[in-house]
C-alpha positions in Angstrom: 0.0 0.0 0.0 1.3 3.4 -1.0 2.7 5.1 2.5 0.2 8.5 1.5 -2.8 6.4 1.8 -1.8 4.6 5.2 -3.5 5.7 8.2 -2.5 5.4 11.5 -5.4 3.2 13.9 -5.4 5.7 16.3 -5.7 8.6 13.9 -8.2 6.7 11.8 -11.4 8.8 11.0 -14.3 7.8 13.4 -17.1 5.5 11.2 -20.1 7.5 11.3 -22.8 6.3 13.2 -25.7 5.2 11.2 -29.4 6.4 11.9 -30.5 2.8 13.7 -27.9 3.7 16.0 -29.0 6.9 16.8 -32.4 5.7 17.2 -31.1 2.7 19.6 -29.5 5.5 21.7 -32.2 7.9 21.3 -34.9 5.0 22.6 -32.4 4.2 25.8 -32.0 8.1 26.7 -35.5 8.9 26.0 -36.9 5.9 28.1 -34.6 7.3 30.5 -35.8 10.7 30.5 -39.7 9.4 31.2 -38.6 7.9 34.2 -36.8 11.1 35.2 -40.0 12.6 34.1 -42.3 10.1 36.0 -40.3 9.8 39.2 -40.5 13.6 40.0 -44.1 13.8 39.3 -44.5 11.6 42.3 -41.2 12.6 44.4 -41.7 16.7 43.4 -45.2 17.0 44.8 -44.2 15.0 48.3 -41.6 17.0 48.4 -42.7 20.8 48.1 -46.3 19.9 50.4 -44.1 17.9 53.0 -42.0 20.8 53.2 -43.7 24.0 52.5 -42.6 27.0 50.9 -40.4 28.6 53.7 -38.5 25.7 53.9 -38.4 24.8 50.3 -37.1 28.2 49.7 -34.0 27.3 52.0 -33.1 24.3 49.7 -33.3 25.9 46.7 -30.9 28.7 48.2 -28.8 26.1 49.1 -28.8 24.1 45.8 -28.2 27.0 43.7 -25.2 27.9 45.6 -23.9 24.3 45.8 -24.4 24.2 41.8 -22.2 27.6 41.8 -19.0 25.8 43.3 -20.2 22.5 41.7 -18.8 24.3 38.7 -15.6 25.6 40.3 -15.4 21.2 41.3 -16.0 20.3 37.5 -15.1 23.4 34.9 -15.6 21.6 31.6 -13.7 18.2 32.7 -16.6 16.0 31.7 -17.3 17.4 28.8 -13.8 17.8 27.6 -13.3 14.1 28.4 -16.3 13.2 25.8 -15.1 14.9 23.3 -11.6 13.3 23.2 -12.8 10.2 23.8 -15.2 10.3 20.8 -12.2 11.3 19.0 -10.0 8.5 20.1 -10.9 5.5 22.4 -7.5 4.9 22.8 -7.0 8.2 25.0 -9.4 6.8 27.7 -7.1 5.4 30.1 -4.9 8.8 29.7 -8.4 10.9 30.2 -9.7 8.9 33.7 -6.0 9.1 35.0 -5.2 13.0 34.3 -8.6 14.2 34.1 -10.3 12.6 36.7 -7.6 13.1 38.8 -7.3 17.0 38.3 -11.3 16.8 38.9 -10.6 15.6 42.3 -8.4 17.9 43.0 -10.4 21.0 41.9 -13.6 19.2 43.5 -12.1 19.4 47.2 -10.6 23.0 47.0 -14.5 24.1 45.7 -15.9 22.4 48.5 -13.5 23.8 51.0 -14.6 27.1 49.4 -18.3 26.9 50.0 -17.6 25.8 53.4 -16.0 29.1 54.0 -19.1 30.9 52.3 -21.6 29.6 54.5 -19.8 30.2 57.5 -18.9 33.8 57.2 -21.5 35.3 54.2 -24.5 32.9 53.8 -27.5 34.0 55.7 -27.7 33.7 59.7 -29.8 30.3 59.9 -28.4 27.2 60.8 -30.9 24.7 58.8 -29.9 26.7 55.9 -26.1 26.2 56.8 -26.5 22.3 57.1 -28.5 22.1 53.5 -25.5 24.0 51.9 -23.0 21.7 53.4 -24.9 18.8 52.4 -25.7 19.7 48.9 -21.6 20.6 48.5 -21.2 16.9 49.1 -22.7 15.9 45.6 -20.4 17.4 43.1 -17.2 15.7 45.5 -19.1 12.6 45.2 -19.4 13.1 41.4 -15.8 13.8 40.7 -15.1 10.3 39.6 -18.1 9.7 37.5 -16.9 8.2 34.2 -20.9 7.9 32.4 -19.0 9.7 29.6 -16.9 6.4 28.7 -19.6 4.8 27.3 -21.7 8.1 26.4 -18.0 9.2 23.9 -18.3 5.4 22.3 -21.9 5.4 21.7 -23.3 3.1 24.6 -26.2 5.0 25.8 -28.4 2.1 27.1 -25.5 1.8 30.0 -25.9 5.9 30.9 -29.6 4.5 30.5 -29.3 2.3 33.1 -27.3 4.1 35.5 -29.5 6.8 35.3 -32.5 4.4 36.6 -30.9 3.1 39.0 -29.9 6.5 40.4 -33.7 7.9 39.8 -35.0 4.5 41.7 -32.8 5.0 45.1 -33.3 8.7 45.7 -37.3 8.1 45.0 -37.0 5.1 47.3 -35.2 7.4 50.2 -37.2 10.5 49.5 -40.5 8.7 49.8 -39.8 6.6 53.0 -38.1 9.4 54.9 -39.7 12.8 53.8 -42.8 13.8 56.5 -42.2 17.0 58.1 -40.4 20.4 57.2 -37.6 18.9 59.6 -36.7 16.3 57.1 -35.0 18.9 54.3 -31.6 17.6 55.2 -32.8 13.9 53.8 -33.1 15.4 50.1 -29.4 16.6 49.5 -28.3 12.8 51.9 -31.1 11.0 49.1 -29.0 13.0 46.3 -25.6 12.0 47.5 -26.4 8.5 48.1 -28.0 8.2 44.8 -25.1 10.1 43.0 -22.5 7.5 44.4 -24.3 4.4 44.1 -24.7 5.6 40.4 -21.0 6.6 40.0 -20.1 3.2 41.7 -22.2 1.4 39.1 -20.8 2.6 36.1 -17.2 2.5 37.6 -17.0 -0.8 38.0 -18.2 -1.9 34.0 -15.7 0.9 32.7 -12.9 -0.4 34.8 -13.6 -3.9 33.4 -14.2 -3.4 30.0 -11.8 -0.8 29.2 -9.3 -1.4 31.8 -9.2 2.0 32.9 -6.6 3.1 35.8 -7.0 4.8 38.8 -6.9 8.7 39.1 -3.8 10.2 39.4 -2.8 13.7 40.9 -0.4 15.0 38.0 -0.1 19.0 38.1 2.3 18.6 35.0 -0.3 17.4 33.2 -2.8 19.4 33.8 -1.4 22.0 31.0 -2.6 19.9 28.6 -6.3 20.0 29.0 -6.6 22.7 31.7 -7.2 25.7 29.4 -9.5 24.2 27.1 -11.8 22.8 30.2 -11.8 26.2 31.9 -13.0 28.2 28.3 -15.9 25.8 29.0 -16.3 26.1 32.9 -16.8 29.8 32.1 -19.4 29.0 29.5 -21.2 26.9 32.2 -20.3 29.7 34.4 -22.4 31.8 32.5 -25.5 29.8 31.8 -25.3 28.9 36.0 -25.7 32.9 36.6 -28.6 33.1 34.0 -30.4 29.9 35.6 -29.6 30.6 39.4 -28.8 33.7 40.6 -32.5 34.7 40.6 -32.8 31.9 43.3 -29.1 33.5 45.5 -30.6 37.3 44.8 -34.2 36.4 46.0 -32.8 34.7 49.0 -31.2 37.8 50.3 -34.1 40.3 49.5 -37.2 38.5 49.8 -39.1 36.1 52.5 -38.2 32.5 52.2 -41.9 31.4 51.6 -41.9 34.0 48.2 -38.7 32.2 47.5 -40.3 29.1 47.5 -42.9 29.6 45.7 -40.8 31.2 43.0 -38.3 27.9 43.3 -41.1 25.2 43.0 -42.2 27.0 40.1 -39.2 27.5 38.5 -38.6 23.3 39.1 -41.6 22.7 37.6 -40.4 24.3 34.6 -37.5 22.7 34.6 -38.5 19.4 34.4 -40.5 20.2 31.0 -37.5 21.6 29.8 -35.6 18.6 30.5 -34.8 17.4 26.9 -32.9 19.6 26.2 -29.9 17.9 27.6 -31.3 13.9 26.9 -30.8 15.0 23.2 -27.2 16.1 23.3 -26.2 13.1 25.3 -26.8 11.6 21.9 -26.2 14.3 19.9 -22.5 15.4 21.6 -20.6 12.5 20.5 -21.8 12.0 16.5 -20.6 15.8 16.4 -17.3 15.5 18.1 -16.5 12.6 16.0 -17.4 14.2 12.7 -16.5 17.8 13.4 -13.7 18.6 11.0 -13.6 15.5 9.2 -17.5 15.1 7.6 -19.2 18.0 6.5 -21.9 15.9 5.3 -22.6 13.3 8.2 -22.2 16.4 10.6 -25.0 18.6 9.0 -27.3 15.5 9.1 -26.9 15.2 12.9 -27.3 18.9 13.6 -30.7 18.8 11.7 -32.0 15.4 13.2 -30.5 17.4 16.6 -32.6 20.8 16.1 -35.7 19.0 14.4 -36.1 16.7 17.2 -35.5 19.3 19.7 -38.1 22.6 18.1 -40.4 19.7 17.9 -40.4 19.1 21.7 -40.1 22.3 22.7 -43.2 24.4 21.2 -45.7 22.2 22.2 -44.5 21.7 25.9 -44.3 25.4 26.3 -47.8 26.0 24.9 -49.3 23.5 26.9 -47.7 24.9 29.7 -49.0 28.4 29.3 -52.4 27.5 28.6 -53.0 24.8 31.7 -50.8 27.0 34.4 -53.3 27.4 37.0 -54.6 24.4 37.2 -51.5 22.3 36.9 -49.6 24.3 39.7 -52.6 24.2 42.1 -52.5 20.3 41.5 -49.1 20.0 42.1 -48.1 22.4 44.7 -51.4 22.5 46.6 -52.5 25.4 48.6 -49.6 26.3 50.1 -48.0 28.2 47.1 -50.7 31.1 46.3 -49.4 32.8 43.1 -47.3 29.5 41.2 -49.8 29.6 38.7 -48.7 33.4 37.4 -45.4 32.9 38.1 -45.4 29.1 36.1 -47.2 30.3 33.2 -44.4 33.0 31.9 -41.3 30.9 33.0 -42.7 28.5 30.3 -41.6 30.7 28.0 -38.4 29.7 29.0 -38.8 26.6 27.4 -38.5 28.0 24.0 -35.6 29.7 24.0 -34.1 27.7 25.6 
C-alpha cells in the first residue's frame, strides 16, 4: 500500500454512526428521561407539600449555591473528556487518569470554598447552613463519575441504566423518609447516596471493560487540558448565573416562603424543559466525531439534533402556558398562592431555551 494512503489506527477517522444507532440510543436516553420525568411527578409534589414554601425556599438557596461551586469542582472536565474520547478511544485510560484526577483535585478545594461561604457570608440560619454543606457533598461525590466512557463510544443504554438506577434510590429514600419540614436535610443525603451508588455502578463496568486506571494527581499534566476545560467552565459559568442567581438574589431580599414559591415553580419548569440535555447526550458525541472531518454526516446530525429538539419544545411550552393554574394548584397545593402566574411566563423559557 502506498505510505500517503496509510492511516495510522489511532488517527483513523471515526465511522459515522448510522441512523438505527442513533435511534437505539435515542430510545435508551428517551426511556430514561420518562422515568426522570415520572419519578419527579410523584417525588416533586411529596416533596414541596411535605415541606412547604419557607422551607423549600432554603433548599433551593442552598442548591443554587452548591451548583455555583459544583462548577468551580468540575469546569468543563466531563465534557472535555467526551469529546476526546469520541475522537480517540485509545486516550481513555490517559483521560480517567489525568482528568479525573485533576477533577478531584479542583472538587475538594471548591468544597472547602463553600464551606468558607456559609460560614462567614451565607444568611444567619443554621438549617440553611447544614443544607448547603450537604448539597456541597454531591459534586465531590461526582468527581469520579466516568458515564462519559460509554456516552463518547456510543453506549447510551448503560448511561440508561445508571441513570435508573440513580432515579430508583433517591425516589426510594425521598418517599420513606420525607414527612415534616424537619426532614430537608434527607433530600441533599437522598441526592448524595444516589449520585454515588450511580458513580459506583458505572465505575466498575468501565474499569472492566476498558481497563481504565485509577486517578492520578499530576499537576504537569494538567497543561494539557486545563485551558481548554476552563473556556468551557466559564461558559457553564455563564448559563449557571442566567439559571440561578435569581434563586441567591431572592434569598437575600425577599421572604423564604416568596422564595419558595418562586423555586417550585421554577422546578416545575424545569422538568418540562428537561430534553434539552437527553438529546445532546446523543447528539454530543456523532458531532465530536465528525467535526472537521465530515461536512456531510455532521449537517445530518445537527438537523436530526434541532428537528427533534423545536419539535419538543413548542408544544410543551404551549401547553404549559395554557393549563398553568390548574397544573400548579394540582401540584403544589395550597400552600404556594401565586405558582400559577409565576409558572405560566417561566414557560416561556422553554422555548428559547
Amino acid at each position: 500500500m502506498n505510505a500517503t494512503t496509510q492511516v495510522a489506527p489511532e488517527q483513523a477517522y471515526p465511522q459515522a454512526v448510522g441512523l438505527p444507532r442513533v435511534i437505539n440510543n435515542s430510545v435508551a436516553l428517551v426511556l430514561l428521561d420518562l422515568l426522570n420525568k415520572a419519578i419527579p411527578l410523584i417525588v416533586f409534589p411529596r416533596v414541596v407539600r411535605a415541606l412547604g414554601p419557607a422551607v423549600y425556599g432554603q433548599l433551593g438557596f442552598a442548591g443554587a449555591v452548591a451548583g455555583f461551586f459544583g462548577l468551580l469542582a468540575s469546569p468543563g472536565f466531563s465534557t472535555y473528556a467526551l469529546r476526546e474520547a469520541a475522537k480517540n478511544g485509545d486516550r481513555v485510560s490517559f483521560l480517567v487518569k489525568h482528568v479525573l484526577g485533576a477533577r478531584i483535585v479542583f472538587a475538594s478545594c471548591a468544597y472547602g470554598l463553600l464551606v468558607l461561604f456559609t460560614l462567614f457570608l451565607a444568611p444567619h440560619n443554621g438549617q440553611t447552613h447544614l443544607l448547603i454543606i450537604l448539597s456541597g457533598l454531591a459534586f465531590v461525590a461526582g468527581s469520579i463519575d466516568t458515564q462519559w466512557v460509554f456516552a463518547a463510544r456510543s453506549r447510551m443504554s448503560m448511561v440508561a441504566v445508571q441513570g435508573a438506577l440513580a432515579q430508583f434510590a433517591y425516589a426510594g429514600l425521598i418517599l420513606a423518609l420525607v414527612r415534616r419540614s424537619t426532614d430537608a436535610w434527607i433530600i441533599p443525603v437522598a441526592t448524595l447516596i444516589s449520585l454515588s451508588l450511580s458513580t459506583l455502578f458505572i465505575w466498575l463496568p468501565a474499569r472492566r471493560e476498558y481497563r481504565i486506571p485509577l486517578p492520578a494527581i499530576s499537576p504537569e499534566r494538567w497543561g494539557l487540558f486545563l485551558p481548554i476545560c476552563l473556556v468551557m467552565g466559564f461558559s457553564s459559568l455563564m448559563s449557571m448565573i442566567y439559571d440561578q442567581i435569581d434563586v441567591v438574589m431572592l434569598k437575600y431580599f425577599r421572604a423564604d416562603a416568596e422564595l419558595g414559591t418562586y423555586v417550585a415553580s421554577y422546578a416545575l419548569m424545569t422538568m418540562a424543559m428537561g430534553f434539552v440535555p437527553i438529546l445532546s447526550q446523543v447528539f454530543l458525541p456523532l458531532l465530536s466525531a465528525t467535526a472537521g472531518q465530515n461536512l456531510k454526516v455532521e449537517k445530518k446530525y445537527l438537523y436530526w439534533f434541532g428537528a427533534a429538539t423545536i419539535g419538543l419544545a413548542l408544544p410543551t411550552a404551549v401547553g404549559g402556558f395554557i393549563l398553568a393554574a390548574p397544573l400548579t394548584q394540582f401540584v403544589f397545593g395550597s400552600q404556594y398562592s401565586g405558582s400559577g402566574t409565576l409558572f405560566r411566563w417561566l414557560t416561556l423559557t422553554i422555548i428559547t431555551g
